[in-house]
N, CA, C and O atoms as a printed pandas DataFrame, in Angstrom:
     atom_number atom_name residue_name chain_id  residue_number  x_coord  y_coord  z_coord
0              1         N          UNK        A               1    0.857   -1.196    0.000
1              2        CA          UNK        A               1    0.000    0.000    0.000
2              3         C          UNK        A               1    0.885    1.235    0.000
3              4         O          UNK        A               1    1.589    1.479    0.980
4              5         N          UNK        A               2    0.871    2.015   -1.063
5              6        CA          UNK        A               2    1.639    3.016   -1.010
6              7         C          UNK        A               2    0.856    4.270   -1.057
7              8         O          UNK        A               2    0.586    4.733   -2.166
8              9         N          UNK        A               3    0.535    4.760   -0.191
9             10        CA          UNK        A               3   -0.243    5.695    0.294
10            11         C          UNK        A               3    0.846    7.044    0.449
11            12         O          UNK        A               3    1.807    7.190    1.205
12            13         N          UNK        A               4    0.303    7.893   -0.530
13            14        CA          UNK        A               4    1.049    8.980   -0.685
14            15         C          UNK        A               4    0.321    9.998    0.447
15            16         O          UNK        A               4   -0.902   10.124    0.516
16            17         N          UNK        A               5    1.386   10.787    1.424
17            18        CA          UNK        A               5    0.831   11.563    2.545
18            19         C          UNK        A               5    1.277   12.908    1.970
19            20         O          UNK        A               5    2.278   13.568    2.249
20            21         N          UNK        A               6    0.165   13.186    0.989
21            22        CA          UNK        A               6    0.255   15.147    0.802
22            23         C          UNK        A               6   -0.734   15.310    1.157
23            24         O          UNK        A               6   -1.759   14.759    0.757
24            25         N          UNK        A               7   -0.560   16.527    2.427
25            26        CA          UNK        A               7   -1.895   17.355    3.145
26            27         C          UNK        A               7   -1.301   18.578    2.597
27            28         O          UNK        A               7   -0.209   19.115    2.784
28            29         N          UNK        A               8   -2.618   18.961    1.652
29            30        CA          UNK        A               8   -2.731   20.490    1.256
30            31         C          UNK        A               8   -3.434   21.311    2.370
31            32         O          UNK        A               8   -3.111   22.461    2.667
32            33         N          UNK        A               9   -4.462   20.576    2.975
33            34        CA          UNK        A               9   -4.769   21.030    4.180
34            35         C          UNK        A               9   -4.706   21.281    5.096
35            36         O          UNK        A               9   -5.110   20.446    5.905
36            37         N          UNK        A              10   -4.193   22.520    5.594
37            38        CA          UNK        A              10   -3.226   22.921    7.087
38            39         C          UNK        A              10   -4.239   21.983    8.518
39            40         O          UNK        A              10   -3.848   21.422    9.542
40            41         N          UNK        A              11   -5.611   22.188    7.936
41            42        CA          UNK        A              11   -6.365   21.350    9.284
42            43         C          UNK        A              11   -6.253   19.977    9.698
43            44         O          UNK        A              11   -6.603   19.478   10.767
44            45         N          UNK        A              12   -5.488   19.216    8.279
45            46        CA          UNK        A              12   -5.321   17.829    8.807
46            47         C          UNK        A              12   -4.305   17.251    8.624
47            48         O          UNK        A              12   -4.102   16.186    8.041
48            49         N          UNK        A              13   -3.329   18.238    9.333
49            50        CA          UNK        A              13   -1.929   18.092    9.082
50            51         C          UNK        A              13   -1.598   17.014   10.407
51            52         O          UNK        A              13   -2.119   16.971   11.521
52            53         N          UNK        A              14   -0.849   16.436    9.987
53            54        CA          UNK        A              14   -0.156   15.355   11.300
54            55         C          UNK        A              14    0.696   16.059   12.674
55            56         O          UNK        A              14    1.880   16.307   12.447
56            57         N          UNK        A              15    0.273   16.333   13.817
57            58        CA          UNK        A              15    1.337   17.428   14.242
58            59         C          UNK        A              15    1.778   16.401   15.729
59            60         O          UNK        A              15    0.978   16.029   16.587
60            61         N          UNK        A              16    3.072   16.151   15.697
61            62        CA          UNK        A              16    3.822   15.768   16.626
62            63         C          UNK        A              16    3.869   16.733   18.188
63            64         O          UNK        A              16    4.609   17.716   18.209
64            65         N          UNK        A              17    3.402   16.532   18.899
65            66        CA          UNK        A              17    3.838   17.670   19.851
66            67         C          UNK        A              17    4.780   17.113   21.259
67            68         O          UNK        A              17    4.615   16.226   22.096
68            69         N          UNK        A              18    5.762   18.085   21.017
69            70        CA          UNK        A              18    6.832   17.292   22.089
70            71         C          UNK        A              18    7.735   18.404   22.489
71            72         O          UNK        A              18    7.340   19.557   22.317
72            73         N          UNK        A              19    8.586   18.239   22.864
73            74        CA          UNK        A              19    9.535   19.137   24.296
74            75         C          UNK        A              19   10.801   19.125   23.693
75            76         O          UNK        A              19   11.168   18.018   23.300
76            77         N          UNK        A              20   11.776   20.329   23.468
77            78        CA          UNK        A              20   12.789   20.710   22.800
78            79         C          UNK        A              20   13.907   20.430   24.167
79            80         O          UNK        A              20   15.095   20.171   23.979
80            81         N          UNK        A              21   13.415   20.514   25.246
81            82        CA          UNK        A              21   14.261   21.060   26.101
82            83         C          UNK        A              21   13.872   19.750   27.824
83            84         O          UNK        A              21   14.717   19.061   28.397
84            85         N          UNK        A              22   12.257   19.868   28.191
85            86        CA          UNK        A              22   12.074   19.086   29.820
86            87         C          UNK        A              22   11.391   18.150   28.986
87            88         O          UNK        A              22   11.146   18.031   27.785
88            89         N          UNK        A              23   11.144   17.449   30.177
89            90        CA          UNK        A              23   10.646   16.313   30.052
90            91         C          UNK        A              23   11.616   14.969   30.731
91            92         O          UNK        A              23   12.775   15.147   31.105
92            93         N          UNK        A              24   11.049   13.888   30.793
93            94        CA          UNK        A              24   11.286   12.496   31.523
94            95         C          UNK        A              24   12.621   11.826   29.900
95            96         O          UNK        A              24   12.398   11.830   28.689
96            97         N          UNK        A              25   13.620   11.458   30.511
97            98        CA          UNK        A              25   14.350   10.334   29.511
98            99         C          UNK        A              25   13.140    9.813   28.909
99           100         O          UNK        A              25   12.971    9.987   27.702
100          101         N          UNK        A              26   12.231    9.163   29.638
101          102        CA          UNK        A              26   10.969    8.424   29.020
102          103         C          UNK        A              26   10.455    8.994   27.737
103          104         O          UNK        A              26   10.433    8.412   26.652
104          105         N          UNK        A              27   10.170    9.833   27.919
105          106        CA          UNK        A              27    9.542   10.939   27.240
106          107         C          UNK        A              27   10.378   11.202   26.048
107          108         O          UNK        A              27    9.955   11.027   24.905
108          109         N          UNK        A              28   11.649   11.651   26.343
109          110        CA          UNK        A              28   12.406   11.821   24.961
110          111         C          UNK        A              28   12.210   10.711   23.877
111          112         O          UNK        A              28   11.816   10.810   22.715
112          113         N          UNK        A              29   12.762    9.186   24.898
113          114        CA          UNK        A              29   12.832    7.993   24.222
114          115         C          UNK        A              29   11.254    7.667   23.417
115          116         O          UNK        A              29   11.165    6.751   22.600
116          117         N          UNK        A              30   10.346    8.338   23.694
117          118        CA          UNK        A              30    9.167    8.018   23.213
118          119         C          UNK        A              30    9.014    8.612   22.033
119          120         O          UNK        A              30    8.667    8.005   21.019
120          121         N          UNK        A              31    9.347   10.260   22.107
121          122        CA          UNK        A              31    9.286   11.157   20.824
122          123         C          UNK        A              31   10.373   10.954   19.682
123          124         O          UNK        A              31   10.314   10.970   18.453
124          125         N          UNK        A              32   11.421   10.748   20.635
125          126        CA          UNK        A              32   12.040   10.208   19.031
126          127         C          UNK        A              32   11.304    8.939   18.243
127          128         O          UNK        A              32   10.751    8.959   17.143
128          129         N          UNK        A              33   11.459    7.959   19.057
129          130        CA          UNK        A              33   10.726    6.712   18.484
130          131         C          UNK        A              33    9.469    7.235   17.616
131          132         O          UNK        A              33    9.483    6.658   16.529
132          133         N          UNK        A              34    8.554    7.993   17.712
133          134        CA          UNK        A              34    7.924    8.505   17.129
134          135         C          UNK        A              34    8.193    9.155   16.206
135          136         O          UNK        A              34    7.304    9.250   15.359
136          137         N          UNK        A              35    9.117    9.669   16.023
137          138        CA          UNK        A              35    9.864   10.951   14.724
138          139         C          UNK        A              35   10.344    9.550   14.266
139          140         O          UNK        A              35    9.843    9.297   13.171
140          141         N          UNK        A              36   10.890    8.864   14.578
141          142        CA          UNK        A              36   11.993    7.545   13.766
142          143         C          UNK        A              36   10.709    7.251   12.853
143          144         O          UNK        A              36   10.585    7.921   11.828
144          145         N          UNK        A              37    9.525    6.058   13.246
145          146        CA          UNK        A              37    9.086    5.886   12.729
146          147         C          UNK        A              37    8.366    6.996   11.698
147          148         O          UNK        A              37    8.733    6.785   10.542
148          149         N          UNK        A              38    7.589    7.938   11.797
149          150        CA          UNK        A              38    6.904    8.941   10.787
150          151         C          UNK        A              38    8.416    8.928    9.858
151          152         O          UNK        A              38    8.203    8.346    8.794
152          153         N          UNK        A              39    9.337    9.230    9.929
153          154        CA          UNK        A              39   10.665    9.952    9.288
154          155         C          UNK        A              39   10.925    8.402    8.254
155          156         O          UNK        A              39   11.461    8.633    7.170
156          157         N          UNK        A              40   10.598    6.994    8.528
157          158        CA          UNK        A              40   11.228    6.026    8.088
158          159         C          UNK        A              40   10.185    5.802    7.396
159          160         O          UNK        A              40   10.527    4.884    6.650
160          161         N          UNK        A              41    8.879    6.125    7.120
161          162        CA          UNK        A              41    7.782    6.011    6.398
162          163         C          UNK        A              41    7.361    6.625    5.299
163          164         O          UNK        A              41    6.576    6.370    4.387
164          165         N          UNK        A              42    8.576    8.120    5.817
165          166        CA          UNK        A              42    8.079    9.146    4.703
166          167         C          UNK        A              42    6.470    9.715    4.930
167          168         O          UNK        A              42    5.606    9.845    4.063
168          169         N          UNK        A              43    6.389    9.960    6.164
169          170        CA          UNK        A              43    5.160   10.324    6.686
170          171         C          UNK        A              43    5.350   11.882    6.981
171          172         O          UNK        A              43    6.418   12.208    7.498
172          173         N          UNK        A              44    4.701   12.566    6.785
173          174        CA          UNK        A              44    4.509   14.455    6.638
174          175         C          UNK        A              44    4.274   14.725    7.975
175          176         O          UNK        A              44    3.187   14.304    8.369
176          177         N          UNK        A              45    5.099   15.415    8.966
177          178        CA          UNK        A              45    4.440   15.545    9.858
178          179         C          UNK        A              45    5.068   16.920   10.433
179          180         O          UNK        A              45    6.095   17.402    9.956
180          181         N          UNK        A              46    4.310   17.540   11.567
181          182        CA          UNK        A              46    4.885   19.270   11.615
182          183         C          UNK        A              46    5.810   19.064   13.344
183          184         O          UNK        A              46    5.078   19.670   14.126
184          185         N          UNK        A              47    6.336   18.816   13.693
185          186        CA          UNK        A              47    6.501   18.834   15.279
186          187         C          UNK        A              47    6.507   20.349   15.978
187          188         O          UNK        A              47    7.299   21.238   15.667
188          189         N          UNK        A              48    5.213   20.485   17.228
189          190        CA          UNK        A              48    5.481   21.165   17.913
190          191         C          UNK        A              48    5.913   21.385   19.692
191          192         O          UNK        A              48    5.303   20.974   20.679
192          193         N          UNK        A              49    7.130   22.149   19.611
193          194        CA          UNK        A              49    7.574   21.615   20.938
194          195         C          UNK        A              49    7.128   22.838   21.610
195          196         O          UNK        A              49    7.551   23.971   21.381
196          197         N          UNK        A              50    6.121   22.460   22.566
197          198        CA          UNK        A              50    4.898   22.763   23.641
198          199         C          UNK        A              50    5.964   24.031   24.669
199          200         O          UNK        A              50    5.463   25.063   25.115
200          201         N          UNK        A              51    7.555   23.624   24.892
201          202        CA          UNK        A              51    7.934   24.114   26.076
202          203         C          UNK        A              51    8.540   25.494   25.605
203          204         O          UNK        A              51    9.174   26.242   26.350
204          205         N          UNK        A              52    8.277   25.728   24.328
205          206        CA          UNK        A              52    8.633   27.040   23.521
206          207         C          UNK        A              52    7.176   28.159   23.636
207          208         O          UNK        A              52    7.138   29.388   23.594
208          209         N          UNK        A              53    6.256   27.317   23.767
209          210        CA          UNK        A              53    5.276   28.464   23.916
210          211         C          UNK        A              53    3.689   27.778   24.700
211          212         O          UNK        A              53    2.993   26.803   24.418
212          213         N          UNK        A              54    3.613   28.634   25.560
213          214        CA          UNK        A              54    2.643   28.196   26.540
214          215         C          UNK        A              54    1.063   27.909   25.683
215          216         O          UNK        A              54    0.217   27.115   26.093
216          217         N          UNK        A              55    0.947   28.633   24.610
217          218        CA          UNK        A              55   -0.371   28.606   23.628
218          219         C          UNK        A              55   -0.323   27.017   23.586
219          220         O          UNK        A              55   -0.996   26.322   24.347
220          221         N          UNK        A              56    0.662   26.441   22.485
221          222        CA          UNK        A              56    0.699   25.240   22.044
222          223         C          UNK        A              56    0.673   23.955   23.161
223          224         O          UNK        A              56    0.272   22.798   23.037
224          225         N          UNK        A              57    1.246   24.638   24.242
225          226        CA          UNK        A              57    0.836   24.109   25.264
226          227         C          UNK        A              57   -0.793   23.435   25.468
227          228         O          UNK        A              57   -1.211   22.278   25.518
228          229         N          UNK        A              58   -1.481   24.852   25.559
229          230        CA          UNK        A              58   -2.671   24.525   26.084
230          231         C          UNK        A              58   -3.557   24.032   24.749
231          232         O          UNK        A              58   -4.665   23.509   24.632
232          233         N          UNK        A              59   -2.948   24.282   24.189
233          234        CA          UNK        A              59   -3.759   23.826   22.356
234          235         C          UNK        A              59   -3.799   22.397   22.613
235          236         O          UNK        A              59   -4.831   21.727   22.658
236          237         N          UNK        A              60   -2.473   21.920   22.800
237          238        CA          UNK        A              60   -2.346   20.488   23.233
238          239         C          UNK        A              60   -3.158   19.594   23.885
239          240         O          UNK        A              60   -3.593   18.495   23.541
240          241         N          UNK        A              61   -3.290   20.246   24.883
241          242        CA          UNK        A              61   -4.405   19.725   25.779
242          243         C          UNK        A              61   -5.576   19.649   26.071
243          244         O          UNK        A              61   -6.217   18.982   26.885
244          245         N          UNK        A              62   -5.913   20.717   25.013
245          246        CA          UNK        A              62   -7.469   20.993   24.474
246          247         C          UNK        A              62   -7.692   19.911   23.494
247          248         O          UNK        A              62   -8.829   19.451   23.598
248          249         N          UNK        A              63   -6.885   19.289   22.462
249          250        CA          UNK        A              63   -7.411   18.626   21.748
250          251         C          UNK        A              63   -7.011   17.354   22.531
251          252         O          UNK        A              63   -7.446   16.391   21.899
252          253         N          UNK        A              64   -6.324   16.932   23.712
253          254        CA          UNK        A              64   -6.269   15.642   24.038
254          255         C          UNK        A              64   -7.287   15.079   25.094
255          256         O          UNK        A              64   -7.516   13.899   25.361
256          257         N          UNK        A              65   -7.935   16.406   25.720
257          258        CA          UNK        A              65   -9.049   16.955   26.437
258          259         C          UNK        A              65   -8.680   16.427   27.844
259          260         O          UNK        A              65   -9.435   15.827   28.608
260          261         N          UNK        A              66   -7.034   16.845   28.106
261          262        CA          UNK        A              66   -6.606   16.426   29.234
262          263         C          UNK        A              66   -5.433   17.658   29.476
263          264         O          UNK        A              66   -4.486   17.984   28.760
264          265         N          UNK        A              67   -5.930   18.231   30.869
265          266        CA          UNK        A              67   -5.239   19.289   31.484
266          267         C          UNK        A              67   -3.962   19.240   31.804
267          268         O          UNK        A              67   -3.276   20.260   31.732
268          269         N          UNK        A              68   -3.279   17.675   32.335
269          270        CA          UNK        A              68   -2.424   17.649   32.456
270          271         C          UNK        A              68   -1.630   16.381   31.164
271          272         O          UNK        A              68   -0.528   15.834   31.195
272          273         N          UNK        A              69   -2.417   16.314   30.451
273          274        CA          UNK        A              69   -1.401   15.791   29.358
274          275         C          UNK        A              69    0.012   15.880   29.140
275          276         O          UNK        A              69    0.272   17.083   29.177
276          277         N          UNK        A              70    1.015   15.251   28.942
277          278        CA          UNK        A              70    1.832   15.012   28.709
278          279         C          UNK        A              70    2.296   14.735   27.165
279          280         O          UNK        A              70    1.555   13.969   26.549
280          281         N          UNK        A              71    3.519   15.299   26.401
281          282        CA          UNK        A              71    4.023   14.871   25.273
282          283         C          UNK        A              71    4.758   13.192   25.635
283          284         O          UNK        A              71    5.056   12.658   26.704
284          285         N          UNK        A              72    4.850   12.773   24.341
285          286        CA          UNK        A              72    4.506   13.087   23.118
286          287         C          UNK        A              72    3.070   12.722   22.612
287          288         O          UNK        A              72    2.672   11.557   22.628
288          289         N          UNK        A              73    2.351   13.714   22.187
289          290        CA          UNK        A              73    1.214   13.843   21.920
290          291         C          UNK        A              73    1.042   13.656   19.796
291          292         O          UNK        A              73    1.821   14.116   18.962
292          293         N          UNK        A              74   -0.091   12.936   19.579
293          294        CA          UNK        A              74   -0.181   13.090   17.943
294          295         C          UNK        A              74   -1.594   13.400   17.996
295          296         O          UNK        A              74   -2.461   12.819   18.648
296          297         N          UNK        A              75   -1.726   14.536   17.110
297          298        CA          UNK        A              75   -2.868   14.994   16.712
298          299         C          UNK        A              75   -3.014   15.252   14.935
299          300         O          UNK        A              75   -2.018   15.638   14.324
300          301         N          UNK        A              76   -4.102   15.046   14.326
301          302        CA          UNK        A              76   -4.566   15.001   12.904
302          303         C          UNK        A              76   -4.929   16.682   12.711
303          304         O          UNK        A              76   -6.125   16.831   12.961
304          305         N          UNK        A              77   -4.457   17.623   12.447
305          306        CA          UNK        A              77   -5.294   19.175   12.867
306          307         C          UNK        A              77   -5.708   19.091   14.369
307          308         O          UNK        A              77   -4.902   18.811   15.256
308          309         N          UNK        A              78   -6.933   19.336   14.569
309          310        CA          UNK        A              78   -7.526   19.694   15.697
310          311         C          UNK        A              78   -8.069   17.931   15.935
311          312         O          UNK        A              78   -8.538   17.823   17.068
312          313         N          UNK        A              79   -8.097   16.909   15.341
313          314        CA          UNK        A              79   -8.420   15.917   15.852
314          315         C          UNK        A              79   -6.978   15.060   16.915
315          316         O          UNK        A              79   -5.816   14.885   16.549
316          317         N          UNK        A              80   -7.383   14.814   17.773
317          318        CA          UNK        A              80   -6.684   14.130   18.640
318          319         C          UNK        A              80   -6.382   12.554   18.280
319          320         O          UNK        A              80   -7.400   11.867   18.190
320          321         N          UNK        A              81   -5.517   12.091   18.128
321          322        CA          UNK        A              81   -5.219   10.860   17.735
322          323         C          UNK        A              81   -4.298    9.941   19.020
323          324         O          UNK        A              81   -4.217    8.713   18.975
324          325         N          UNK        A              82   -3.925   10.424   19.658
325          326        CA          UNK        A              82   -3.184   10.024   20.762
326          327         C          UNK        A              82   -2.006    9.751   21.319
327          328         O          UNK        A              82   -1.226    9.737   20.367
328          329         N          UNK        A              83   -1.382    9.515   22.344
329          330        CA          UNK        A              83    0.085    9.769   22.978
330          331         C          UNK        A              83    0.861    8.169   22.527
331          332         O          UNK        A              83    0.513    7.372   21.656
332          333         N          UNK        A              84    1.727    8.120   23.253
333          334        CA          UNK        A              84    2.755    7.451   23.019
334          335         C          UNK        A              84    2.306    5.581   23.003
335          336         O          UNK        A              84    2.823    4.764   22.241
336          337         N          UNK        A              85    1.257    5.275   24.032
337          338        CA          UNK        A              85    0.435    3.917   23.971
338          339         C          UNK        A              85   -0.353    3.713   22.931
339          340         O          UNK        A              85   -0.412    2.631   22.347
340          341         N          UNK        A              86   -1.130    4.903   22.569
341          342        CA          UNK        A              86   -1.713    4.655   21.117
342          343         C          UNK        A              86   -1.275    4.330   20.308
343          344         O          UNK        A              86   -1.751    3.360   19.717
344          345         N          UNK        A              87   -0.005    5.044   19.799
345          346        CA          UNK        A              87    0.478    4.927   18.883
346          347         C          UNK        A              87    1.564    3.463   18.786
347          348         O          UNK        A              87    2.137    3.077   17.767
348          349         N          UNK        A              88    1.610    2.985   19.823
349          350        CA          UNK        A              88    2.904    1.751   20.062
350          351         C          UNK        A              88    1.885    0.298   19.597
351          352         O          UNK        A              88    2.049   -0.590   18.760
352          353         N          UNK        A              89    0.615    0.641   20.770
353          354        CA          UNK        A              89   -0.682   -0.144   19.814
354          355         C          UNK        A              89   -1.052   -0.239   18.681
355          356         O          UNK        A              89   -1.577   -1.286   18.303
356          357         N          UNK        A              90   -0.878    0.826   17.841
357          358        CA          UNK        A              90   -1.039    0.743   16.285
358          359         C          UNK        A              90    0.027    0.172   15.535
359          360         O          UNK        A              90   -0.316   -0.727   14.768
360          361         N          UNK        A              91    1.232    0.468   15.563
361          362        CA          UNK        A              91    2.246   -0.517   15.536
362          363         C          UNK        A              91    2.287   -1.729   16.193
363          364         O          UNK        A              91    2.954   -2.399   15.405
364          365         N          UNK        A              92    2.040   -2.383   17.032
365          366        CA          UNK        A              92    1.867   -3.672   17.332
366          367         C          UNK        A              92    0.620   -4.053   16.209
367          368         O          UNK        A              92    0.634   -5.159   15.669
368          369         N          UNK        A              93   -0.064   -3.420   16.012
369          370        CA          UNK        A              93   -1.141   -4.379   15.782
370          371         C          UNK        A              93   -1.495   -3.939   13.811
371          372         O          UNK        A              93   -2.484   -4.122   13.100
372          373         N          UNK        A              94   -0.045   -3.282   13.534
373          374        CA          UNK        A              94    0.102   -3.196   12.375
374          375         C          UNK        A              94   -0.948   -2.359   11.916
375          376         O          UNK        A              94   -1.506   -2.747   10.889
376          377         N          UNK        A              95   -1.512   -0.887   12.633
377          378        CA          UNK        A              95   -2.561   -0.423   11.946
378          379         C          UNK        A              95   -2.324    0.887   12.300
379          380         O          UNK        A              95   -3.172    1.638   12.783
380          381         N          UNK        A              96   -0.939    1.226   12.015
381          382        CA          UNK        A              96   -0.455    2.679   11.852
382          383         C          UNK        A              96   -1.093    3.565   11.229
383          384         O          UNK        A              96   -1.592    4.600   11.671
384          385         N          UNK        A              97   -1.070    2.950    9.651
385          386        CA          UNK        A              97   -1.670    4.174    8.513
386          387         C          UNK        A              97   -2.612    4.844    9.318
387          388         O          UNK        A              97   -2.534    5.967    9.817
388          389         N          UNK        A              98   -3.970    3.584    9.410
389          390        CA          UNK        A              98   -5.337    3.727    9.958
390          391         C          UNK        A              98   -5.393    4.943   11.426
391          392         O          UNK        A              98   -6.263    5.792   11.623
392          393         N          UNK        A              99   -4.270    4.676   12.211
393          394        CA          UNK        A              99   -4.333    5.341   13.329
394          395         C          UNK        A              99   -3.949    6.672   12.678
395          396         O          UNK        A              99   -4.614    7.649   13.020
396          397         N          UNK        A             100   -3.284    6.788   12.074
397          398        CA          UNK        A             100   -2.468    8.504   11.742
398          399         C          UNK        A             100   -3.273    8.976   11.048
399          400         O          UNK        A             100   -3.072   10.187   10.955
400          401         N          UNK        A             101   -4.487    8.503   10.238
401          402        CA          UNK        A             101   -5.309    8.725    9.340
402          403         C          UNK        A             101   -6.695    9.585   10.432
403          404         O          UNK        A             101   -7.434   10.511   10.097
404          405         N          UNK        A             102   -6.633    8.848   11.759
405          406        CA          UNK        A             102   -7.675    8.696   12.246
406          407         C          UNK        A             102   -8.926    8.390   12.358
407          408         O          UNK        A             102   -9.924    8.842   12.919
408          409         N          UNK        A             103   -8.473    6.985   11.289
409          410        CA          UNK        A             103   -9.778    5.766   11.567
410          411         C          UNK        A             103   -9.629    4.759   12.210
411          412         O          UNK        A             103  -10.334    3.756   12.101
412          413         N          UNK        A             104   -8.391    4.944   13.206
413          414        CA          UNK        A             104   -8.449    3.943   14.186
414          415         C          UNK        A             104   -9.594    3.318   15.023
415          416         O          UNK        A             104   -9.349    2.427   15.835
């Protein structure tokens, strides 16, 4: 399946959101793993790191509809697609595209 990922559409853009700077070892080890895979797929994706600006911060957490959310966070535009278990689940269970698509 070679599923070509061009979003002309800024609203359903793939956006990584993660931490340039704090955060848990955990946490790093999660977001890269996440950039590895999108990056080894040739998957389009925008990363924003939350600890550069308090907006994206709370943007974050509005679409994960959790106050204290934590990166690394994946969201479709404004649709929420989910953190670091979601996404390890979709890879286990071989249904990446579907998850990043958000027809998981």
């Amino acid at each position: 399946a070679n599923t070509v990922y061009r979003q002309h559409n800024t609203m359903s853009e793939l956006v990584l959101y993660a931490s340039s700077t704090g955060g848990s070892l955990e946490m790093k080890k999660h977001t890269s793993k996440i950039r590895d895979v999108l990056q080894s797929k040739s998957i389009a994706f925008k990363e924003v790191h939350i600890d550069l600006n308090e907006d994206d911060k709370k943007q974050m957490r509005e679409i994960a509809g959790n106050p204290t959310a934590l990166v690394p966070q994946l969201a479709l535009g404004s649709k929420y697609l989910g953190g670091w278990e979601k996404f390890e689940e979709a890879i286990e269970t071989e249904n990446l595209e579907a998850f990043l698509k958000g027809e998981a």
